[in-house]
N, C-alpha and C positions, 0 to 999 in steps of 0.2 A: 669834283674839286681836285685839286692837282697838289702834290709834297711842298712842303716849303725843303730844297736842297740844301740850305744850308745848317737842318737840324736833322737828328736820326728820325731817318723815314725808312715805312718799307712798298715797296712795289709788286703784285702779285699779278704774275704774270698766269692766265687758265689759260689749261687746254683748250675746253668747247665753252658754250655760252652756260650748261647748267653747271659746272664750275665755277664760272665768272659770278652767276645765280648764287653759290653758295658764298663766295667770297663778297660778293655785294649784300647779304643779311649779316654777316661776321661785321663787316664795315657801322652797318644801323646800330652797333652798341651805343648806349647814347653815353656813358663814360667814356669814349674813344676820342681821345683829344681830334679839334678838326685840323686836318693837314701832316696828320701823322702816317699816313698808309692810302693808297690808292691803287684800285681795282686798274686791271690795263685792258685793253679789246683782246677776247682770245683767239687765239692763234691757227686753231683745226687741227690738231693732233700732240701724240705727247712727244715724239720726235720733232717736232715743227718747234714746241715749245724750247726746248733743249736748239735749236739749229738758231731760233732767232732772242735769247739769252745769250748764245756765243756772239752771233752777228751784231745786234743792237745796244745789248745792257755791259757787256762787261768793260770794254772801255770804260762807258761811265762811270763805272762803279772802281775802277781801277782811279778813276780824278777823283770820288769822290769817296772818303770814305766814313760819309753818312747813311749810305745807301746799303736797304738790305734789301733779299729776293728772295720773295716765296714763289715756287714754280710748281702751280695746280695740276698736277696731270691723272688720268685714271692711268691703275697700276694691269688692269686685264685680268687679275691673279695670275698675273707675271712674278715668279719669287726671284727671278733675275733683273726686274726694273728698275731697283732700286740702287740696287749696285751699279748696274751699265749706266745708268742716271748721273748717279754721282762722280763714275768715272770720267764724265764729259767736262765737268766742271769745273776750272782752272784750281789748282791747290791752294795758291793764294788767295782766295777767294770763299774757300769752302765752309771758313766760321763763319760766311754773312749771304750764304745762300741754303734755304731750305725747301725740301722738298716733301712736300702732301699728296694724299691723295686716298680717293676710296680703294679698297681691292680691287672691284671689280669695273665696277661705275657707279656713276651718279645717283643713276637711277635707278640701282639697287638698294642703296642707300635711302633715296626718299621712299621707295615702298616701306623697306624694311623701319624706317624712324615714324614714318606716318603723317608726313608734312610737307609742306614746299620746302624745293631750297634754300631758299630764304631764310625760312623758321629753324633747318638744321644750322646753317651759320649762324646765326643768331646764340642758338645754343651751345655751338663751338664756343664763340667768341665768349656767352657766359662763364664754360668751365675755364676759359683762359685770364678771364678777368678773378674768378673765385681761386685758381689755383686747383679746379677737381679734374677729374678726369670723367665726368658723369656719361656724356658724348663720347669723348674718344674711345672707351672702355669697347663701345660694339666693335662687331667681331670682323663687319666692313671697315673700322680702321683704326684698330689697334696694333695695324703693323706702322702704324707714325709712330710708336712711343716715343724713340731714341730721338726723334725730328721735333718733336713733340717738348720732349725735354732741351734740348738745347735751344729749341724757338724762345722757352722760358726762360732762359739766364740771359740770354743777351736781347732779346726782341721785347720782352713783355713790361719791360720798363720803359719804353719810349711807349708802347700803344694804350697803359694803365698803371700810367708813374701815380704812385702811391698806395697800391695795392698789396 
């Protein structure tokens, strides 16, 4: 199902399909107003992600300022992804764009949690609707906190107003 454009919505842009897998169980919160957030087809890489954010979403997002971006990528335990990441990302722009992602991959992550992707976004999406950090805490991706916290001040009231 697609944003309604003309209220705050966010757009999650993944890298590979088990990203998109995570962000599509996040989505099945059933508190998650419908038309508030939508999963996009992933991209194939986390440089691609970041090349076609510049190419396709920021315009948009420059007409529209309902529009938020989460950009799914794995970080490789890269301790420089996050920076070079954010560096690409127009200044104007950088309250309403966030950036996630496991250390290493995905699929470390689902050994390490012991479930489909699915059921780990899922459980994302619960600590974000509870306000915990129960999920995020693992040691695969608690380097979101900062992302983490700012997703909350300004994102978590459009995806669980009244929370």
């Amino acid at each position: 199902m697609s944003v309604n454009k003309y209220k705050p919505h966010v757009l999650v842009l993944p890298e590979d399909d088990a990203n998109r897998q995570l962000a599509n169980g996040f989505i099945l919160h059933p508190d998650l107003p419908a038309r508030t957030i939508q999963v996009l087809e992933e991209v194939g890489g986390w440089l691609v992600v970041l090349t076609r954010f510049l190419d396709d979403h920021v315009a948009e997002m420059e007409c529209n300022a309902n529009r938020f971006m989460i950009l799914l990528i794995d970080f490789d335990a890269d301790p420089n992804r996050l920076q070079h990441a954010k560096g690409r990302i127009p200044a104007h722009l950088a309250d309403r764009v966030f950036l996630f992602g496991a250390w290493s991959e995905p699929e470390a992550l689902r050994r390490a949690l012991a479930g489909t992707y699915e059921q780990i976004g899922r459980k994302l999406a619960d600590d974000c609707h509870e306000g915990a950090d129960n999920t995020w805490r693992h040691e695969l991706l608690r380097h979101n906190a900062v992302e983490i916290d700012r997703l909350r001040a300004s994102v978590r009231p459009i995806l669980f107003p009244g929370s």
